[in-house]
C-alpha positions in Angstrom: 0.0 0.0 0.0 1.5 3.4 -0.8 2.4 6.0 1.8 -0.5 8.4 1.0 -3.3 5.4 1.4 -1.5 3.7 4.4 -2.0 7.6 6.2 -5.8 7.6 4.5 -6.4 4.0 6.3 -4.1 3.8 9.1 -6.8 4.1 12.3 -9.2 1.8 10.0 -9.1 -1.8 11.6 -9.1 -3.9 8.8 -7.4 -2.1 6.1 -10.1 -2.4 2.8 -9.4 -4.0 -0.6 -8.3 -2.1 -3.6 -8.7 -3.4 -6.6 -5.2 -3.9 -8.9 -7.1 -2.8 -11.4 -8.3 1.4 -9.3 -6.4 3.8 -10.9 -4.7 5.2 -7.0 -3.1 7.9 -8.7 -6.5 9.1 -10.1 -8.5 8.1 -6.9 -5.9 9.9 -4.9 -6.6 13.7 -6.4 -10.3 13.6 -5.1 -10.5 10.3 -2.7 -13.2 9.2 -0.9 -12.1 6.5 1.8 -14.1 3.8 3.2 -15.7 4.8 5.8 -13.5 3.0 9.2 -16.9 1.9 10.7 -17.4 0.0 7.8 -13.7 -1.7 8.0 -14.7 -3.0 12.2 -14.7 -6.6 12.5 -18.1 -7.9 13.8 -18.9 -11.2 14.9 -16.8 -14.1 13.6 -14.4 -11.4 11.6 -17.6 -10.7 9.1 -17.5 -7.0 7.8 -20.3 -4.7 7.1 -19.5 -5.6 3.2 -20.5 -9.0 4.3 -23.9 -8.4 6.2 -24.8 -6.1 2.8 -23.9 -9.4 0.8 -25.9 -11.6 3.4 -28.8 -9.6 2.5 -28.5 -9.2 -1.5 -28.6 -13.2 -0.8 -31.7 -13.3 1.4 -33.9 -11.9 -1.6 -33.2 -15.1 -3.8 -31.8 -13.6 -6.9 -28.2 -13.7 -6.2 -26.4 -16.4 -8.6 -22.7 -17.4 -9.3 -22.9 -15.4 -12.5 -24.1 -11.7 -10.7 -21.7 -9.0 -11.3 -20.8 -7.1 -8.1 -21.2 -3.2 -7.9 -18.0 -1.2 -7.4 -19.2 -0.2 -3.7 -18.6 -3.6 -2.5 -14.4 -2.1 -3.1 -15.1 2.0 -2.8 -17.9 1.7 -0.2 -17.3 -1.7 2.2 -13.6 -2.3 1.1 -14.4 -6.1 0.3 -13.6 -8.1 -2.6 -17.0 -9.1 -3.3 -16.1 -12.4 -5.1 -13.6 -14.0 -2.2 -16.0 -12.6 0.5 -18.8 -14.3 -1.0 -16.7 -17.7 -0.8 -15.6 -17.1 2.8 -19.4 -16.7 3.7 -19.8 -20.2 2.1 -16.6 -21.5 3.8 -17.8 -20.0 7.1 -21.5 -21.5 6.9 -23.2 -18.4 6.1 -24.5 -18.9 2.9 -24.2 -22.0 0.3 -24.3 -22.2 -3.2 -27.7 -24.1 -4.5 -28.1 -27.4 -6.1 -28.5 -27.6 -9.9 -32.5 -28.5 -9.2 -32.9 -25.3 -7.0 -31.3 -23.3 -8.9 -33.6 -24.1 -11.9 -35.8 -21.0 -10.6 -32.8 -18.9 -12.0 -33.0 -20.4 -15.9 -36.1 -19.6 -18.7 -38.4 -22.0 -20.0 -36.7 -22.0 -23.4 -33.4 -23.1 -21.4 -35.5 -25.8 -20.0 -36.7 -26.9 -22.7 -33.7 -27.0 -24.6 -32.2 -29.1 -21.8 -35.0 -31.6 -22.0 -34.6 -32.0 -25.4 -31.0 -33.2 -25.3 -32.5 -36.1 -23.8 -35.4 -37.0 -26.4 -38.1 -35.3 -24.2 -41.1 -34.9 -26.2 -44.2 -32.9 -25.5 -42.2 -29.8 -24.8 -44.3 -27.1 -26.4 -47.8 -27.6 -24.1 -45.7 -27.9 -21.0 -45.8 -25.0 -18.0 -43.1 -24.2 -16.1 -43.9 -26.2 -13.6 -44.4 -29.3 -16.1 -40.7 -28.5 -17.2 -39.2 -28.4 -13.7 -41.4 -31.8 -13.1 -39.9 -33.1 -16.1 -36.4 -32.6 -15.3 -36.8 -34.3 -12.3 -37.8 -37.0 -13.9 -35.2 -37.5 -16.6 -32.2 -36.1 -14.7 -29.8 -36.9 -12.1 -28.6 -33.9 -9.9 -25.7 -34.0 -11.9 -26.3 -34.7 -14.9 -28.5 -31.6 -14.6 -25.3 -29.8 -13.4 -23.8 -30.5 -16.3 -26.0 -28.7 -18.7 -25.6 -25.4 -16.7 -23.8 -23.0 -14.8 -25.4 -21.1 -12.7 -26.6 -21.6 -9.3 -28.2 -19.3 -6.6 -27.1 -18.4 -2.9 -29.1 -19.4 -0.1 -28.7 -18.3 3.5 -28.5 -20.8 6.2 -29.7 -20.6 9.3 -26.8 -19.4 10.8 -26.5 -16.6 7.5 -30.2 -15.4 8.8 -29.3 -15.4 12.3 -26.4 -12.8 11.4 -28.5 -10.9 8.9 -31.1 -10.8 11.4 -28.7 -9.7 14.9 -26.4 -7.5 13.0 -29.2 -5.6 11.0 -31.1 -4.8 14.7 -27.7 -4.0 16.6 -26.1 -1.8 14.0 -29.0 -0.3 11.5 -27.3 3.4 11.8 -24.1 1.7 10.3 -25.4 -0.8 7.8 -26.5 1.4 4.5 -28.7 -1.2 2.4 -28.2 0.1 -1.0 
């Protein structure tokens, strides 16, 4: 870290993440630090940048293939990506079977995985009679195979820290 960011961050506790690829030199003519309450370790080392991913999880949309927003670096100093995998890791979160995550593919990706395997009938079927389908003609994974991505889910213990950290520290935690 260069002199002029190590004096910017040197009372924050955890120092934050910059990216290789932030221009420092053009950051450093109008910078905007992380704010140090958001660099405090909470319970079990978790950051604010990691109760703000808990909670993108919690609404059911976030998958292995969603790009992160830049304030997960200029905002909550995390690298969004590895965080994401230490919240697996840690228990917080886990990364959906192929047959859950099938709420996060289109009909017409259904279908076209059913026809692979000879599946006729395709055209009258709901969504439901596609998801129905796919459990019958697939293993968990073979279905895998066919496709990449796959949702976050909270576990219990991810919803417990959601749930404490939100109530203890809702002046700190920004949901954006």
């Amino acid at each position: 870290m260069n002199t002029s960011l190590e004096n910017i961050y040197k009372d924050h506790q955890v120092k934050p993440y910059i990216s290789p690829d932030r221009d420092i030199e053009a950051w450093l003519l109008n910078p905007k630090p992380v704010p140090k309450r958001n660099m405090e370790l909470l319970e079990d080392n978790l950051l604010a940048g990691d109760i703000i991913l808990l909670w993108r999880i919690q609404f059911g949309t976030f998958t292995t293939e969603t790009w992160f927003p830049k304030y997960f670096e200029y905002t909550y100093g995390i690298d969004a990506p590895k965080h994401i995998e230490t919240l697996v890791e840690k228990g917080y979160a886990l990364v959906e079977t192929a047959f859950d995550s099938l709420d996060h593919l289109n009909s017409t990706m259904k279908k076209n995985i059913l026809k692979k395997k000879g599946v006729t009938g395709l055209s009258k079927m709901k969504a439901a009679d596609l998801d129905q389908a796919l459990h019958e003609h697939f293993s968990e994974e073979e279905l895998a195979s066919h496709f990449s991505i796959h949702g976050y889910r909270l576990t219990p213990k991810g919803e417990q820290a959601l749930k404490e950290e939100s109530l203890i520290n809702q002046d700190r935690l920004i949901f954006l």
